[in-house]
C-alpha positions as CSV (number, residue, x, y, z in Angstrom):
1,X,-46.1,36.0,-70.3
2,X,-42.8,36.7,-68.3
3,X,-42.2,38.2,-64.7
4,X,-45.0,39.2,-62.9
5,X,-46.1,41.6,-65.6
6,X,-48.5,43.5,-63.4
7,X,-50.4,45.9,-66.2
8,X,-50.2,42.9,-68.7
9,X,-51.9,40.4,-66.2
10,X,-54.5,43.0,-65.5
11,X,-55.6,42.9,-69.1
12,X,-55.6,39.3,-68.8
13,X,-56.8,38.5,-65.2
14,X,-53.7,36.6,-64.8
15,X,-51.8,37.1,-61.4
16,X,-53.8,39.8,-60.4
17,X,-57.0,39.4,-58.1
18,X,-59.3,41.7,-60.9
19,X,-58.6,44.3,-62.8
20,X,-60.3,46.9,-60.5
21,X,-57.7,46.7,-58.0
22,X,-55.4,47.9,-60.2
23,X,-56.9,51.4,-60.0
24,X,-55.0,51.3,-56.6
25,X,-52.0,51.5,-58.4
26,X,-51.0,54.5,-60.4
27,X,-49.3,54.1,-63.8
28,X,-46.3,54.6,-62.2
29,X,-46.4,52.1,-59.9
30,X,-47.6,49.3,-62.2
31,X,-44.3,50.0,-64.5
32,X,-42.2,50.1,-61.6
33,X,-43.6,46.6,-60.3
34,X,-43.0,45.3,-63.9
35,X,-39.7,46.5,-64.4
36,X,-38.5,45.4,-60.7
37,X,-40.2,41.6,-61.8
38,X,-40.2,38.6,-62.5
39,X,-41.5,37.3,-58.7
40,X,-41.2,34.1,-59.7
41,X,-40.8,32.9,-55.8
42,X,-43.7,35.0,-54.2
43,X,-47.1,36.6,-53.9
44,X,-47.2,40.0,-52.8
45,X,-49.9,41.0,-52.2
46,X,-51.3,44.7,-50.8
47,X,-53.6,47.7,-51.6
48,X,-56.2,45.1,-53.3
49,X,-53.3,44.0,-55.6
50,X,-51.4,40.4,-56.2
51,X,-48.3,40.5,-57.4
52,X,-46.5,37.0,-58.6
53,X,-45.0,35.6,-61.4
54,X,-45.8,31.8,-59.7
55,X,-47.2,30.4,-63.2
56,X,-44.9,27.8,-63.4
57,X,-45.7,26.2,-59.8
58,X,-48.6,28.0,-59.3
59,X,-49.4,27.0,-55.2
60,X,-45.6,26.0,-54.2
61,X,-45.0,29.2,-52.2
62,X,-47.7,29.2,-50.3
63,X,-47.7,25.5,-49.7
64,X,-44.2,25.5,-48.5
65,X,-45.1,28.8,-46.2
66,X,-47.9,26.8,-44.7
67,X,-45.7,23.7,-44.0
68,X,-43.0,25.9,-42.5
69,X,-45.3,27.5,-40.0
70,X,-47.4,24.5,-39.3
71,X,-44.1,22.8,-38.0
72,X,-42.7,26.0,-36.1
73,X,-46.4,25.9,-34.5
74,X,-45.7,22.3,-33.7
75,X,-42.7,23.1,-32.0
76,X,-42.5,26.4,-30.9
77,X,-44.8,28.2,-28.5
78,X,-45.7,31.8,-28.7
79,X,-43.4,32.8,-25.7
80,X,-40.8,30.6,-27.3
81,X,-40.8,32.3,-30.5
82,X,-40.9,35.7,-28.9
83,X,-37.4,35.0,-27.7
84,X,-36.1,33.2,-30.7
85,X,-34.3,34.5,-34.1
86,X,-35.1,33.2,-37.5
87,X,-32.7,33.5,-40.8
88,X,-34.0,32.8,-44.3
89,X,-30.4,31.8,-46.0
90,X,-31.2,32.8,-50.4
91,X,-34.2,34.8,-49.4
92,X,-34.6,35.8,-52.8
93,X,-36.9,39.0,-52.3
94,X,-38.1,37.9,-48.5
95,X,-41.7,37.3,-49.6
96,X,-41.2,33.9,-47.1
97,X,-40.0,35.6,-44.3
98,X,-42.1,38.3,-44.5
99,X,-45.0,35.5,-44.8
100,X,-44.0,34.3,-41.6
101,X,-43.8,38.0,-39.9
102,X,-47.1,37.6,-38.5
103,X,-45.1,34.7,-35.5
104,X,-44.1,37.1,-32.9
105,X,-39.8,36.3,-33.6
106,X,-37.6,38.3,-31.7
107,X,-35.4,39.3,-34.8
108,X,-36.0,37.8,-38.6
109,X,-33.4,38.1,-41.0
110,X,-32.9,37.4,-44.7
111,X,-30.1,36.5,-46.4
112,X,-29.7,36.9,-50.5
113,X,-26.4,37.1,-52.4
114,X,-28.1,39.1,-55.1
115,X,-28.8,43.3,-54.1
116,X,-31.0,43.5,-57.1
117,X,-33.6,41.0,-55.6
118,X,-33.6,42.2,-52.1
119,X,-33.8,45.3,-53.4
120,X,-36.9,44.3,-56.0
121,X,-38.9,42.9,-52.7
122,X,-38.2,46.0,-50.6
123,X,-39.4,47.8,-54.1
124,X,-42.8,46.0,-54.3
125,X,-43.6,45.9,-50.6
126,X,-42.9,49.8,-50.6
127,X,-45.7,50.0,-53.5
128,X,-48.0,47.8,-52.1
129,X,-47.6,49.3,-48.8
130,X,-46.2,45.9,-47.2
131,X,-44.8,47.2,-43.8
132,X,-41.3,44.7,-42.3
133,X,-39.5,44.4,-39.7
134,X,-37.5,41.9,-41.5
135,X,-33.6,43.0,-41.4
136,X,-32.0,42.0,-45.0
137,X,-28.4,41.6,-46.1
138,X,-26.4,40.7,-49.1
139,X,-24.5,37.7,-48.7
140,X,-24.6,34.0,-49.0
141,X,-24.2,30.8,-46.9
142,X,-20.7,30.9,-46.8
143,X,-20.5,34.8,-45.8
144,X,-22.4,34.5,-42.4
145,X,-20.6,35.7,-39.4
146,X,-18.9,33.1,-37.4
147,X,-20.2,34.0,-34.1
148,X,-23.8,34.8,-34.9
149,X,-26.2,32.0,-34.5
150,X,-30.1,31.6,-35.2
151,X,-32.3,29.7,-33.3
152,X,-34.2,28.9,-36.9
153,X,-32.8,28.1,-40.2
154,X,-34.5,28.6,-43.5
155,X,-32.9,27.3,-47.1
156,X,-34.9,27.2,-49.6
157,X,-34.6,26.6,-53.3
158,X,-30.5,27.2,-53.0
159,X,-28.4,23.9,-52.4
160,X,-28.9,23.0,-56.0
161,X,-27.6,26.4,-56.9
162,X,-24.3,26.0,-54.1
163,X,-21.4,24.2,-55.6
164,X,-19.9,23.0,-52.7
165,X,-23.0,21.0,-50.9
166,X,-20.9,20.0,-48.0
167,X,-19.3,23.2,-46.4
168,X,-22.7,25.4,-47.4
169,X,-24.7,22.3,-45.5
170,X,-21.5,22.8,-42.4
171,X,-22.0,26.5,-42.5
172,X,-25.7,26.3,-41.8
173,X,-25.4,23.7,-39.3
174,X,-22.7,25.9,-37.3
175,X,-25.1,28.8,-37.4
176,X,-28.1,27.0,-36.4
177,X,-29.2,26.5,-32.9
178,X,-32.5,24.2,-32.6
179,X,-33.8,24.0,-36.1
180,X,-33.4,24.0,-39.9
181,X,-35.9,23.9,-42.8
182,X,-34.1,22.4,-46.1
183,X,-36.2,22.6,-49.6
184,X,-34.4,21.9,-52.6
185,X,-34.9,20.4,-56.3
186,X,-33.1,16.9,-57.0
187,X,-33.0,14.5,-59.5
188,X,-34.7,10.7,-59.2
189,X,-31.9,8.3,-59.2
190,X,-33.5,6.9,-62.1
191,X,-32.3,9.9,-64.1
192,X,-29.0,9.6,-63.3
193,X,-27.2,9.0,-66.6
194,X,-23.5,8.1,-67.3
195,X,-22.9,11.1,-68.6
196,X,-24.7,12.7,-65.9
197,X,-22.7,11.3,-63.3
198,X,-19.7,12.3,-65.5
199,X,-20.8,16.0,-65.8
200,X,-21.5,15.8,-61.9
């Protein structure tokens, strides 16, 4: 079953807390959510609904989440944070940063080069009645403006996506003021093929 497929995993009890919640949703809404999917990077959840499409790692977002705010706690005061700026470079549809909305940031910011996805999370949290105060724009790495920094940088699931790992990992450092958060997919040097190193 594909995308979050929010009527499908009704039926199924798949993705969705129970099907009773789903009475929240008109018909309407539950084609919009499916057409908008796959949210294969979140949980959204609101009006007694879970949306996700997370099969394939089921726990990873919410993991990472938990890690991310568990080391901005570490670090980070309350009356720090209220001062501070966070950007979430590839925020596919902002279900991170808007995970994190609850810390009391000054501004929060999400970055995605794709205007379908940010426009699929601002979609689904309108549905589910998800309020933000996250600002979101179209762009990449490469795109951010030279003189705006943020005091925390998020980059998650995208260097394996960048082709030039050295000026995106440049670009983030120039924007970043006291801390960035990496995640990324690699492979174990014991994969690492002749042709593979060719093709590389």
């Amino acid at each position: 079953m594909g995308g979050s497929h929010l009527a499908e995993s009704a039926r199924h009890q798949s993705g969705v807390d129970s099907l009773a919640p789903t009475a929240h949703l008109t018909a309407d809404e539950i084609e919009q959510i499916n057409a908008n999917g796959p949210f294969s990077h979140s949980i959204w959840r609101g009006r007694g609904v879970t949306v996700t499409g997370e099969e394939g790692m089921a726990g990873r977002v919410e993991f990472l989440s938990a890690r991310i705010r568990e080391t901005i706690r570490a670090q980070f005061s309350d009356e720090e944070l209220a001062r501070m700026s966070i950007v979430d470079v590839g925020c596919n549809d902002g279900w991170m940063l808007e995970s994190l909305s609850d810390l009391p940031f000054a501004r929060m910011v999400g970055v995605e080069p794709r205007a379908q996805t940010v426009a699929r999370g601002r979609r689904v949290r309108e549905i589910l009645r998800i309020p933000s105060r996250v600002e979101y724009r179209v762009g990449r790495a490469e795109t951010l403006d030279e003189g705006e920094s943020f005091d925390i940088v998020l980059c998650l699931g995208v260097l394996h996506h960048v082709e030039a790992l050295a000026p995106a990992l440049q670009k983030l450092r120039a924007v970043c003021r006291r801390m960035i958060v990496l995640d990324t997919m690699y492979i174990a040097s014991n994969h690492l093929t002749p042709a593979l190193k060719r093709d590389v």
